[in-house]
C-alpha positions in Angstrom: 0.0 0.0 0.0 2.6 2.3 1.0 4.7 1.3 -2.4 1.0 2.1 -4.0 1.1 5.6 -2.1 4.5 6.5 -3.4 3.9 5.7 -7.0 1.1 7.9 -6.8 3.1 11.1 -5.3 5.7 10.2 -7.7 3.3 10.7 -10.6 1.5 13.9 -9.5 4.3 15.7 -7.5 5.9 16.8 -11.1 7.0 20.4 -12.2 3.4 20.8 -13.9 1.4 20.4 -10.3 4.0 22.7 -8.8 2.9 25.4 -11.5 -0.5 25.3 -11.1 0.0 25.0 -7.2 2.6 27.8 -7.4 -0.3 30.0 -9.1 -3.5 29.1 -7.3 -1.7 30.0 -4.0 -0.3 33.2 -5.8 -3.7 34.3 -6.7 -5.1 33.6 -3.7 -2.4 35.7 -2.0 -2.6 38.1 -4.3 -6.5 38.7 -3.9 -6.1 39.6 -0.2 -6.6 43.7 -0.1 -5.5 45.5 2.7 -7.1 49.3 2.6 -7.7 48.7 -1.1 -3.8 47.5 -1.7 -2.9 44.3 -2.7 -0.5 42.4 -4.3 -2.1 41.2 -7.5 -0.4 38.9 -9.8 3.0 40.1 -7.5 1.3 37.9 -5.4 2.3 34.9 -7.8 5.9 35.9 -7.5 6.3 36.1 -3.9 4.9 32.2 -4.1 7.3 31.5 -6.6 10.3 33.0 -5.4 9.2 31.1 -1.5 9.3 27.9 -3.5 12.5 28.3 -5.0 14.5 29.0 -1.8 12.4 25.8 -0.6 13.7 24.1 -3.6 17.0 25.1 -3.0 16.7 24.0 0.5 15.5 20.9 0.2 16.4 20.0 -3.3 14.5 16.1 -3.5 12.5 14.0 -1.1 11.5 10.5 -0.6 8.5 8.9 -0.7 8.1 5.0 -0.4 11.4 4.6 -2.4 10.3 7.3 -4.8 12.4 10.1 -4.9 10.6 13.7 -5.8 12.9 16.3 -7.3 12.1 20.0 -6.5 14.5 21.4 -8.6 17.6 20.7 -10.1 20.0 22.4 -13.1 20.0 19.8 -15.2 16.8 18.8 -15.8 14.2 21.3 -14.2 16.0 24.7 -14.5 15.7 24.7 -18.1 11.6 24.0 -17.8 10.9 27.5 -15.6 13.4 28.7 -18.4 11.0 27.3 -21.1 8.0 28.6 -18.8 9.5 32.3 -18.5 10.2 32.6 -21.8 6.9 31.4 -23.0 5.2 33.3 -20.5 6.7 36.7 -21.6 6.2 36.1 -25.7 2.6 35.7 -24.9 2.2 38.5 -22.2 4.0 41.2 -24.7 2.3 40.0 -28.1 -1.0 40.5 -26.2 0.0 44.1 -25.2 1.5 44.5 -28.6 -1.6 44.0 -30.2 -3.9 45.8 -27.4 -1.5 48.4 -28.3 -0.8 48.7 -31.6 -4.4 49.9 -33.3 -3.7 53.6 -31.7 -0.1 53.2 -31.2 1.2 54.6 -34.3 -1.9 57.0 -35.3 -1.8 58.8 -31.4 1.8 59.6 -32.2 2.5 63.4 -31.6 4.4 65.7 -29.6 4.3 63.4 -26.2 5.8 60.3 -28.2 8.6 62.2 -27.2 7.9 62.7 -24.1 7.5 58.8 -23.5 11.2 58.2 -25.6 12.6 60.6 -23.5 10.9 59.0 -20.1 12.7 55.6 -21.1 16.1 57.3 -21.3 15.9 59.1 -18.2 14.6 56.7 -15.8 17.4 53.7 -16.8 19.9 56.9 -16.8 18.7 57.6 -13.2 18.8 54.0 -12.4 22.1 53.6 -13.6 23.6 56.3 -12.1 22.3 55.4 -9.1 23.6 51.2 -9.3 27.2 53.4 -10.1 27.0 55.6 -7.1 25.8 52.7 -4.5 28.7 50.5 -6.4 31.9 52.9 -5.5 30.2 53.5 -1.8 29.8 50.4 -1.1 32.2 48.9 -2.8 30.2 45.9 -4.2 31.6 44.2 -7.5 30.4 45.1 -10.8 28.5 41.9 -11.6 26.5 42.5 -8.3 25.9 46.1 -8.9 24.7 45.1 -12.5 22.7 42.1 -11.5 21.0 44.5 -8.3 20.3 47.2 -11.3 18.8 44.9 -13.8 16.7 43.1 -10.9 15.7 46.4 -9.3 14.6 47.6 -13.1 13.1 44.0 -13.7 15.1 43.9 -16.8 15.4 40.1 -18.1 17.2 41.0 -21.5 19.3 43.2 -19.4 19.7 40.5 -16.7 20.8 38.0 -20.1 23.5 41.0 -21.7 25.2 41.1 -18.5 25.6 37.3 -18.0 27.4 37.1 -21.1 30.0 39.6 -20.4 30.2 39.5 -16.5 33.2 37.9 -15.1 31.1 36.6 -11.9 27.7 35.1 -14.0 26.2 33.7 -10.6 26.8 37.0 -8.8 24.6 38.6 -11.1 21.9 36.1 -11.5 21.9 36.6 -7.6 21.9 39.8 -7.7 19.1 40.1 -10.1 17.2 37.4 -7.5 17.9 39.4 -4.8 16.8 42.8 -6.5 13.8 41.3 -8.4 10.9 41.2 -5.7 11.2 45.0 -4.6 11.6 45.5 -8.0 8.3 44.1 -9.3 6.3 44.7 -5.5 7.6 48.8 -5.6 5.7 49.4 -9.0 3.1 47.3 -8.3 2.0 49.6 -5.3 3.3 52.5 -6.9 1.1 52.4 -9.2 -1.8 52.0 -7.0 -0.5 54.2 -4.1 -0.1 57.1 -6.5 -3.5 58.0 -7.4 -4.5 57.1 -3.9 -2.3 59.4 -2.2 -3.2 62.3 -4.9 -6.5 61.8 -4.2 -7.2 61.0 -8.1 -10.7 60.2 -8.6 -10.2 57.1 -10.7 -14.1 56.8 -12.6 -13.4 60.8 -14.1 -10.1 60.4 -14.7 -10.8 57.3 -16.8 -12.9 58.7 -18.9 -11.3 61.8 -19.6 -8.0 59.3 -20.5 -10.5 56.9 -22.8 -12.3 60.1 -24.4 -8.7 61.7 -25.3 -6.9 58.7 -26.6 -9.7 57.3 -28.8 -8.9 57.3 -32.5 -11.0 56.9 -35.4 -9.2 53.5 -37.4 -10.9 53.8 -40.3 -13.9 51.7 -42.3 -12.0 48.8 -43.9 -13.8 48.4 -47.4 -12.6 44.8 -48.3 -14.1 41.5 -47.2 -11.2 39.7 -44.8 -11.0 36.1 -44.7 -10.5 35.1 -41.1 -8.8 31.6 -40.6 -9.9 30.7 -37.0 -13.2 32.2 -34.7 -10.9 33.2 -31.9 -7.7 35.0 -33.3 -5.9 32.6 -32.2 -3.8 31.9 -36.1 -3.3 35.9 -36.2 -1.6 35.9 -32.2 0.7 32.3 -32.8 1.9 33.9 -35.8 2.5 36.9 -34.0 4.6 35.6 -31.9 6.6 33.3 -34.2 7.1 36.8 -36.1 8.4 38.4 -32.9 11.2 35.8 -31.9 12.4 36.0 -35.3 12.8 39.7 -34.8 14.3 39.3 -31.4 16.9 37.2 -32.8 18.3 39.6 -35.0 21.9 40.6 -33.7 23.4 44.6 -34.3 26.7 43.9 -35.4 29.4 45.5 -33.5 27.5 45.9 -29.9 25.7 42.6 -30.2 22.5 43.7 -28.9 19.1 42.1 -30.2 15.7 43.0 -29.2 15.1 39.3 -27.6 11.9 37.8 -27.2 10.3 40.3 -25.1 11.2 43.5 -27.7 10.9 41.5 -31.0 6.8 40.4 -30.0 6.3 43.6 -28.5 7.5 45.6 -32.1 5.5 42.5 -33.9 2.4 43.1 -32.0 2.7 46.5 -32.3 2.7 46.3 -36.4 0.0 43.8 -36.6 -2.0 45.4 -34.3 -1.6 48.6 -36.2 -3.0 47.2 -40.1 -5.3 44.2 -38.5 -4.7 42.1 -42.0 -2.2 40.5 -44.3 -3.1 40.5 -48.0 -6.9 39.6 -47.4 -6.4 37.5 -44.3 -7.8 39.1 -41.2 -5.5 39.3 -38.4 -7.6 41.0 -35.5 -7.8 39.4 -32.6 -10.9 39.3 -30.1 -10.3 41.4 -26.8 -11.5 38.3 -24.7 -8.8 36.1 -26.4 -5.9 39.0 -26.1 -6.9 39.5 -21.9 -6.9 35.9 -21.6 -3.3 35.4 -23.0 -2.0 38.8 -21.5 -3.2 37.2 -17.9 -1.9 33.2 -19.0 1.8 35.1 -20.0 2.3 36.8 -17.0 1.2 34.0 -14.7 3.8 31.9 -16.5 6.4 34.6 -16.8 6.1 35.3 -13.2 6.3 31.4 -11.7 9.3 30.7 -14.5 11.2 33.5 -13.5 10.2 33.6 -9.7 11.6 29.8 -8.9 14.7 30.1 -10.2 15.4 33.3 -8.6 14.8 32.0 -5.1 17.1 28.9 -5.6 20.0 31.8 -5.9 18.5 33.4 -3.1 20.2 32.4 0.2 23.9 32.0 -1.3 24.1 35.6 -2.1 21.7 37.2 0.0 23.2 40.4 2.5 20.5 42.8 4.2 22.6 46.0 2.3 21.8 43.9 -1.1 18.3 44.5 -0.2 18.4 48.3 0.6 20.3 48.7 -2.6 17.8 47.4 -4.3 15.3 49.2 -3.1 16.8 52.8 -3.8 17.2 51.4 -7.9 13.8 50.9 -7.7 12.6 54.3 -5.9 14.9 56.6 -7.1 14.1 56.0 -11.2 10.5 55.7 -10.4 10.2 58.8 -8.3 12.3 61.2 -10.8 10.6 59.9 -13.6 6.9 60.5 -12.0 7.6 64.5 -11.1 9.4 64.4 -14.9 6.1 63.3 -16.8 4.2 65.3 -14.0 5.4 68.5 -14.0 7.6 68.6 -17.3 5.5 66.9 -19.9 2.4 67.2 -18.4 1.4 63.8 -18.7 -2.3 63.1 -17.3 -2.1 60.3 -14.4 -2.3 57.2 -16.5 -0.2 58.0 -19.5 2.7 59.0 -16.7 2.1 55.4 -15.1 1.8 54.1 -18.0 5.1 55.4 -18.7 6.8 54.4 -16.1 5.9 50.8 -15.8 7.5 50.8 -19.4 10.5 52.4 -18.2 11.5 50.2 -15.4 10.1 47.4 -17.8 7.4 46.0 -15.9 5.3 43.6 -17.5 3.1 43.1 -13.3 2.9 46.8 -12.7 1.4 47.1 -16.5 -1.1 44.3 -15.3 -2.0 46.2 -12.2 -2.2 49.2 -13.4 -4.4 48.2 -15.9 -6.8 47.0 -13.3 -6.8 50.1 -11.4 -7.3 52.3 -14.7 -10.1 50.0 -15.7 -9.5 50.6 -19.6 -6.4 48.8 -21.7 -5.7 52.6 -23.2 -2.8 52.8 -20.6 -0.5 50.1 -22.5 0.5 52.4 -25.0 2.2 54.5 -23.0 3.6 51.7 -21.8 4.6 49.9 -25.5 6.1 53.4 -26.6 8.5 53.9 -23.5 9.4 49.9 -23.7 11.3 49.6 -26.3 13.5 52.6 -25.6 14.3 51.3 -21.7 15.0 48.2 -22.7 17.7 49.2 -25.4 18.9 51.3 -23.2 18.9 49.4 -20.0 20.6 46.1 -22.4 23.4 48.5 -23.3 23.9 49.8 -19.9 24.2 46.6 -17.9 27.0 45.6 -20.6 28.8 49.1 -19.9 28.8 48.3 -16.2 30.3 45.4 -16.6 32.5 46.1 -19.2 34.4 48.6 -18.1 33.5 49.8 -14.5 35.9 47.7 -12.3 
């Protein structure tokens, strides 16, 4: 019976149940709201990033002769690698394509406002990693892997592995940095319009009234190839790891997955056809792979982080963390606030694309109550993460 028992556990207790169980506790977590605050999808993160220093713990059980793996470099690393990466292509083609119908025809004088929003807060965040680096005296692959965690910067987070001459120190780093990093801007961008005593139903539609755009009759009869849009988003994203793959000579920098479905959805979303195929894809289907990527993205990139959690870990590395995360944020909020004038939801909008955060986009979508706010966030994107990429390989590089 017992030998039955342990078969059984053997069978369920597989990276696949740890998922699901990873993200029904993370949801559950994340529901609980304390004077309207909560942690949202974060909430799957924290869960995630628990299990890993668990895993990391504990590595493998036994049960009945049956031996249960946790988590392990060879074999289960590279599946919450699979699941991050799979996670973000769907989570950015959704905004992408959410996006891109008013991204390019709303472009006027405050596109560069939101180019110039990108550069400042990674310039701010670097300058700050530089600043706590020569203070404290941390090394460079720290200080990099802190920055690119504290600015939830994955492709950043992959440039600096490459050059860095400590690799683990920065994936640590990054580990360490990561939770403030995604927690600050989740409740920053819900503590914002709570402390300014924004009132939320007004300003919403004010913000949908202003950013609607007329797209047009469209005078030919499109052929659509599946009810659901599901042909026009997989294609989507095949189109967008192509694009991330392409390499800049010289400075080696490609978009990656994240940037290459982001610029695909972006297009797609902008014509809606191919020829006299009909690419649209249905709202319901776009929310319900925006919320399946970031679950995924979240749990794939969470676990892995807490397994590098403990080696690493100091209480400063925490602090440090922290300040990349505030510092950008806080500059770049009284920048779009009191330089460009950016109304409440295009300047958070704004600034989850600067510090590049796919949650704080989720949340802040929930808060706004319309999608409208992710293209402020798709057109300061791109120009963070180029510049956040080159950055953490300057660091690196050539700061000692």
């Amino acid at each position: 019976m017992e030998a039955y028992l342990g078969s059984i556990l053997s069978s369920l207790l597989t990276t696949l149940f740890f998922v699901f169980f990873i993200a029904a506790l993370g949801y559950l977590i994340g529901g609980i709201e304390v004077k309207g605050i909560s942690l949202g999808d974060a909430g799957i993160l924290l869960v995630a990033l628990l299990f890993g220093i668990l895993a990391n713990r504990v590595g493998s059980f036994t049960v009945a002769g049956h031996t249960i793996v946790l988590y392990d470099t060879e074999t289960i690393r590279p599946m919450y690698s699979l699941i991050s990466n799979l996670g973000t292509a769907l989570f950015v083609t959704a905004v992408g394509l959410i996006a891109g119908p008013k991204f390019f025809r709303s472009f006027n004088r405050s596109s560069l406002a939101y180019i110039l929003m990108g550069v400042v807060i990674i310039a701010v965040g670097v300058a700050t990693t530089l600043a706590l680096k020569f203070l404290s005296g941390i090394s460079s692959s720290m200080a990099v892997g802190l920055m690119t965690g504290a600015l939830t910067s994955t492709p950043g987070l992959s440039a600096a592995q490459d050059a860095a001459a400590d690799p683990a120190a920065v994936t640590a780093g990054y580990g360490i940095a990561y939770l403030f990093g995604v927690l600050g801007v989740v409740f920053f961008v819900q503590l914002v319009p709570k402390l300014l005593h924004v009132n939320i139903e007004e300003e919403r539609r004010t913000f949908v009234a202003a950013s609607g755009v007329e797209t047009g009759s469209q005078a030919r009869i499109l052929r659509k190839i599946d009810a659901h849009g599901f042909f026009p988003f997989v294609l989507m994203v095949f189109l967008g790891l192509v694009i991330g793959c392409i390499t800049i000579p010289g400075i080696h920098f490609s978009l990656g997955s994240s940037g290459g479905t982001l610029v695909a959805g972006l297009i797609v979303g902008h014509f809606g056809h191919m020829g006299r195929i009909d690419l649209s894809v249905s709202k319901n289907t776009l929310n319900f792979f925006r919320e399946l990527g970031l679950m995924l993205f979240l749990i794939g990139a969470g676990v892995p982080g807490g397994v590098n959690f403990i080696q690493y870990v100091r209480a400063s590395y925490f602090l440090y963390g922290a300040v990349i995360t505030l510092v950008p944020m806080l500059v770049g909020f009284f920048l779009g606030k009191y330089v460009f004038k950016l109304s409440i939801f295009n300047n958070l909008g704004s600034i989850t694309g600067g510090m590049t955060s796919t949650p704080a986009l989720g949340t802040l979508i929930s808060v706004a109550g319309t999608d409208d706010v992710a293209s402020a966030y798709a057109a300061t994107y791109p120009v963070a993460l180029v510049v956040v990429v080159l950055a953490a390989k300057f660091i690196v590089t050539l700061i000692a």
